[in-house]
C-alpha positions as CSV (number, residue, x, y, z in Angstrom):
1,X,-14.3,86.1,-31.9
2,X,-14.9,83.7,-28.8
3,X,-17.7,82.1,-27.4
4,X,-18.3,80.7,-24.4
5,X,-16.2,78.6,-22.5
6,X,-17.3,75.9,-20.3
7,X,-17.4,77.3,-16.8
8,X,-15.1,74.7,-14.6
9,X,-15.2,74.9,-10.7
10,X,-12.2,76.8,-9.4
11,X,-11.2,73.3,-7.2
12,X,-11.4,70.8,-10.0
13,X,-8.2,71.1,-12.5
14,X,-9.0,70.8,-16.6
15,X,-8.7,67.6,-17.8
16,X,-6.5,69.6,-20.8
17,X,-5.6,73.4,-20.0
18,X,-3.1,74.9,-22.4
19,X,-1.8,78.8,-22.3
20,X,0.1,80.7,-24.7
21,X,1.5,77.6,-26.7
22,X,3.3,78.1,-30.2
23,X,5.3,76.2,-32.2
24,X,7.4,76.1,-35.3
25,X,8.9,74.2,-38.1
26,X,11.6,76.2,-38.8
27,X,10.2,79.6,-40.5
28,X,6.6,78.5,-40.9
29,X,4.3,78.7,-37.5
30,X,2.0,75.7,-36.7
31,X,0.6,77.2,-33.6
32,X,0.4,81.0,-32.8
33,X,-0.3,81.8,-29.1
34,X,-2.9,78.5,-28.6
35,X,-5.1,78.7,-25.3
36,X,-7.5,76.1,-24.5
37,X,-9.3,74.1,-22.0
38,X,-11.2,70.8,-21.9
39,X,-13.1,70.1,-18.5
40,X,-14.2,66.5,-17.4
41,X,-16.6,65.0,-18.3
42,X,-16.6,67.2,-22.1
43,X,-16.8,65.8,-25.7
44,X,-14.3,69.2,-27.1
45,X,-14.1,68.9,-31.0
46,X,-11.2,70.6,-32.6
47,X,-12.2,71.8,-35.9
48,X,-9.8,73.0,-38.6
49,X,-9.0,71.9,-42.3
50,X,-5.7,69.7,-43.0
51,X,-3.1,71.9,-42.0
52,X,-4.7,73.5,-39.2
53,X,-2.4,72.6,-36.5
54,X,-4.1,69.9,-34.9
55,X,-1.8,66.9,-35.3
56,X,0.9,69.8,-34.2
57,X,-1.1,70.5,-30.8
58,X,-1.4,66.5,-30.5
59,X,2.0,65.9,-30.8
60,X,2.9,68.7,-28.1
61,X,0.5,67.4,-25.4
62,X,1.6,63.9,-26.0
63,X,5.6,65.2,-25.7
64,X,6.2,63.5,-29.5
65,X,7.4,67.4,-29.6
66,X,8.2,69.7,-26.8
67,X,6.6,72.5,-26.0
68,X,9.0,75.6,-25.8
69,X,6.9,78.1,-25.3
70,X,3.6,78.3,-23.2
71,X,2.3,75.6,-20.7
72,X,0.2,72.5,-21.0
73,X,-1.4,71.1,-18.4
74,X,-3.1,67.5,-17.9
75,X,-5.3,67.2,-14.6
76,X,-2.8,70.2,-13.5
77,X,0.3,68.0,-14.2
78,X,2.8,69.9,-16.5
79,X,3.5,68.0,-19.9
80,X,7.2,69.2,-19.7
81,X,8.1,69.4,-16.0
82,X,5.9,66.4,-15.1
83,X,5.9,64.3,-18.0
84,X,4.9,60.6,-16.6
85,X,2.4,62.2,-14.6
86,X,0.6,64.1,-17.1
87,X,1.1,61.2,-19.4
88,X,-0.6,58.8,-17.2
89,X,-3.8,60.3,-17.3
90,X,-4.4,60.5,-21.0
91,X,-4.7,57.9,-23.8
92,X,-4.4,59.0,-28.0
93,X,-4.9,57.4,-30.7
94,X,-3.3,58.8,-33.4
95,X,-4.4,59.5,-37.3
96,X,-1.4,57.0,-38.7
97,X,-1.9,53.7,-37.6
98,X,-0.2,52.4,-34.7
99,X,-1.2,48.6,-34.7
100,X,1.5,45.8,-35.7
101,X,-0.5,44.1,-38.7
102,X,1.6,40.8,-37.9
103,X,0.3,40.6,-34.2
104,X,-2.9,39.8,-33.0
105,X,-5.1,42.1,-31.3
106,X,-3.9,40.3,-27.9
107,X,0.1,40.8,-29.0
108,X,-0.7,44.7,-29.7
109,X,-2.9,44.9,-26.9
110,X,-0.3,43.2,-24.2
111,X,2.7,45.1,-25.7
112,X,1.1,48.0,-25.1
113,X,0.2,47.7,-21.5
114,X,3.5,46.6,-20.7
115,X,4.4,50.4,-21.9
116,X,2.5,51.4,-19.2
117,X,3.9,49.4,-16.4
118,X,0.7,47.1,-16.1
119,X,1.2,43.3,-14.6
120,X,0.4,40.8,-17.4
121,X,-2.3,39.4,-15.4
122,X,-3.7,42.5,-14.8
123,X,-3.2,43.5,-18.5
124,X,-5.5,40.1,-19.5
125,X,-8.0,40.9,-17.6
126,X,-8.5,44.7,-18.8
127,X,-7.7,43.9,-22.4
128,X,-11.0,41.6,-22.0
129,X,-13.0,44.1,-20.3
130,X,-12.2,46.8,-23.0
131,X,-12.8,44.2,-25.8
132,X,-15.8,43.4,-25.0
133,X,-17.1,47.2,-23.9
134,X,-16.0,47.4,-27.9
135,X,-17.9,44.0,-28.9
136,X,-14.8,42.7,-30.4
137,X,-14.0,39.8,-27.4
138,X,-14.3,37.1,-30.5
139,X,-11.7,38.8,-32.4
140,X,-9.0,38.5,-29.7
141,X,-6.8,36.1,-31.6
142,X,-7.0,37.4,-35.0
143,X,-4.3,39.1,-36.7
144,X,-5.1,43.0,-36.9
145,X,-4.6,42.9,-40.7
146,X,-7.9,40.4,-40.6
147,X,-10.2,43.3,-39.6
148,X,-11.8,46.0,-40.8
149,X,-10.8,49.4,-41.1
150,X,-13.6,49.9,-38.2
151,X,-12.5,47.6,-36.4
152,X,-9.1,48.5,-36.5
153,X,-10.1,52.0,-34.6
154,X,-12.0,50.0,-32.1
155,X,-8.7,48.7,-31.3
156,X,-6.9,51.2,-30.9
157,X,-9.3,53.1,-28.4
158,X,-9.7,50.1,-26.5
159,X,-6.0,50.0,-26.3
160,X,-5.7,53.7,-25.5
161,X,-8.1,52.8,-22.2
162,X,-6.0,49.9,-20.8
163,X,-4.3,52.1,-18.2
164,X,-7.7,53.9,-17.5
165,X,-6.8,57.5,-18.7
166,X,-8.9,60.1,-17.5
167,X,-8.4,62.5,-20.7
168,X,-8.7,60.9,-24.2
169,X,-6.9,62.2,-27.5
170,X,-8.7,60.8,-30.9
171,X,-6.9,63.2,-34.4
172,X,-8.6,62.2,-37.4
173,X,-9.7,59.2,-36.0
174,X,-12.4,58.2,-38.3
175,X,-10.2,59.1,-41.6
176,X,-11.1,55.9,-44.1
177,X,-13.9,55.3,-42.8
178,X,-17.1,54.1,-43.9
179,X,-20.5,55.8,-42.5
180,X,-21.7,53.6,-40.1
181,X,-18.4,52.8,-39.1
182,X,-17.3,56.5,-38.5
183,X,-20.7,57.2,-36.4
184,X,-20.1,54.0,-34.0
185,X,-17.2,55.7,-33.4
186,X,-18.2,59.0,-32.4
187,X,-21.3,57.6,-30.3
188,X,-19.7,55.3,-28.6
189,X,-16.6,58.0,-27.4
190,X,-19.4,60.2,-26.6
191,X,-20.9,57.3,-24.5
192,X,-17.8,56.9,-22.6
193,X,-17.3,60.5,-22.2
194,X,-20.7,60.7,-20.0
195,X,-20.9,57.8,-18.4
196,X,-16.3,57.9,-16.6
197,X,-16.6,61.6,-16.8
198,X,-13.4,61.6,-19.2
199,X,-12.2,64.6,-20.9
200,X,-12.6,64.0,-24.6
201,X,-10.3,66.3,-27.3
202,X,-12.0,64.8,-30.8
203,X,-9.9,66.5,-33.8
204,X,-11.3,66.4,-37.1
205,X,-11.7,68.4,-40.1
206,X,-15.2,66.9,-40.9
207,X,-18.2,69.0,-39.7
208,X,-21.4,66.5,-39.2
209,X,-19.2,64.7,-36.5
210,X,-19.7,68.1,-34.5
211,X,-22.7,67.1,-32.2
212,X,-25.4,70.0,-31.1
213,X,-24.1,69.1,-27.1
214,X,-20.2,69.4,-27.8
215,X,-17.8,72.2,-27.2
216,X,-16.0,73.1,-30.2
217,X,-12.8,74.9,-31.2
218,X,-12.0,76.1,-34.3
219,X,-8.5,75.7,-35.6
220,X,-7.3,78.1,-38.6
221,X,-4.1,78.7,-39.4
222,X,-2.5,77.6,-36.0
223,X,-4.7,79.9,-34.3
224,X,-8.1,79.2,-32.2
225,X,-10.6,81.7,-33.6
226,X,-13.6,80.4,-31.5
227,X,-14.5,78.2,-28.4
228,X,-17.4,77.0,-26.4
229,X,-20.3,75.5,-27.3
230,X,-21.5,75.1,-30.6
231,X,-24.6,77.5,-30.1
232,X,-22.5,80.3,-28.3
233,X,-20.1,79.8,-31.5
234,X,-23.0,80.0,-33.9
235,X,-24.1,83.3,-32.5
236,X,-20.7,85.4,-31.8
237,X,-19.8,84.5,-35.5
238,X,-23.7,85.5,-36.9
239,X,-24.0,82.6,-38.5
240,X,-26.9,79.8,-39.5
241,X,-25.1,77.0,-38.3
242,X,-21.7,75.7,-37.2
243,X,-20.9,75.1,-40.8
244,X,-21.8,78.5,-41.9
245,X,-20.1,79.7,-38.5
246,X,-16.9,77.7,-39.4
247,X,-17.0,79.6,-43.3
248,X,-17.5,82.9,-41.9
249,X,-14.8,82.9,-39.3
250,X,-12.0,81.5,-41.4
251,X,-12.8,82.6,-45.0
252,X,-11.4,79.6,-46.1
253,X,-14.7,77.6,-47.4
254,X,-16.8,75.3,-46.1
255,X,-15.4,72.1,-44.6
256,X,-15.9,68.4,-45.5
257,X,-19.3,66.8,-45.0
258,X,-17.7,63.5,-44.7
């Protein structure tokens, strides 16, 4: 049950396109036959329990796996053929952790543009910029394990936008927490999405950060059972809302609240 996609102009690539992808952990399928697409400028949230496949899809688009069968696609740059290319343009932050607790947000933040081939002087003067788009310019010399779980994330995306991606990648990313905290989050993303026209895959298992404006898919099972926006899902599934949508379509119970 589908229903409806985004339509993209025929000259402007997807800032994510994947066809056909599956993969598997030996005899158990993570990803049956996944097809996708996430235009600029689109806040996309990928729905689905723990288990679903998300982190699976994450890993492939980011090439922590490769992707044997099927074909992803940032900004029309193949993943597996065009690897630095496709990489270039899009920024993650991951569910685990990836900060150094030991380092300041200045080590983590310089270490990590130097991954990406960007001058130290250059580095300073973006790690500034994107500190202080995330009001967090007066914690540049603290040691990560000094801030808050919030703050933490804040990091991390600000990080993830050093080399100016144009597609962002954010699984589970407000997992631990706290309300306010987890909404911040989500607005400000949102923000940015709108404002740089950047492609925005949000994974989470957690329906009230599902806005009425964003795309969703829902992930069951490895397998997309619905995309487009949320009132074109609510319809094709019959349902009340995108929670009741969400029960319906996967038979598996309703999802977190928060």
């Amino acid at each position: 049950m589908q229903g409806t996609a985004t339509v993209l102009d025929s000259t402007t690539p997807a800032a994510l396109s994947i066809a056909g992808v599956s993969h598997s952990f030996g005899a158990f399928k993570a990803l049956d036959d996944v097809t996708l697409s996430i235009p600029s400028g689109s806040f996309t949230v990928l729905l689905g329990q723990n288990g679903a496949g998300k982190t699976t899809l994450f890993s492939l688009i980011t090439r922590l796996y490769n992707n044997r069968s099927g074909a992803i696609h940032v900004y029309g740059f193949d993943v597996r053929r065009q690897p630095s290319a496709a990489l270039a343009r899009s920024g993650a932050v991951f569910q685990q952790r990836s900060l150094d607790l030991d380092l300041t947000v200045a080590q983590n933040m310089h270490y990590h543009a130097a991954l990406h081939g960007i001058a130290r002087r250059d580095a300073a003067a973006r790690i500034k910029a994107e500190l202080t788009r995330q009001d967090l310019l007066d914690r540049i010399d603290a040691k990560v394990r000094q801030l808050s779980g919030g703050q933490m994330r804040r990091v991390e995306l600000a990080q993830a936008l050093l080399h100016r991606p144009r597609l962002l990648l954010l699984d589970e990313p407000t997992v631990g927490l706290d309300i306010g905290s987890r909404q911040g989050l989500v607005d400000h993303v949102r923000h940015l999405c709108q404002a740089e026209n950047i492609g925005v895959l949000w994974a989470t298992h957690l329906i009230d950060e599902v806005g009425p404006a964003d795309q969703v898919i829902i992930l069951h099972k490895g397998r997309v059972l619905a995309q487009g926006d949320v009132a074109a899902v609510v319809a094709s599934a019959g349902a009340s809302d995108i929670r009741d949508a969400f029960t319906r379509l996967t038979g598996a119970g309703r999802p977190a609240a928060a």
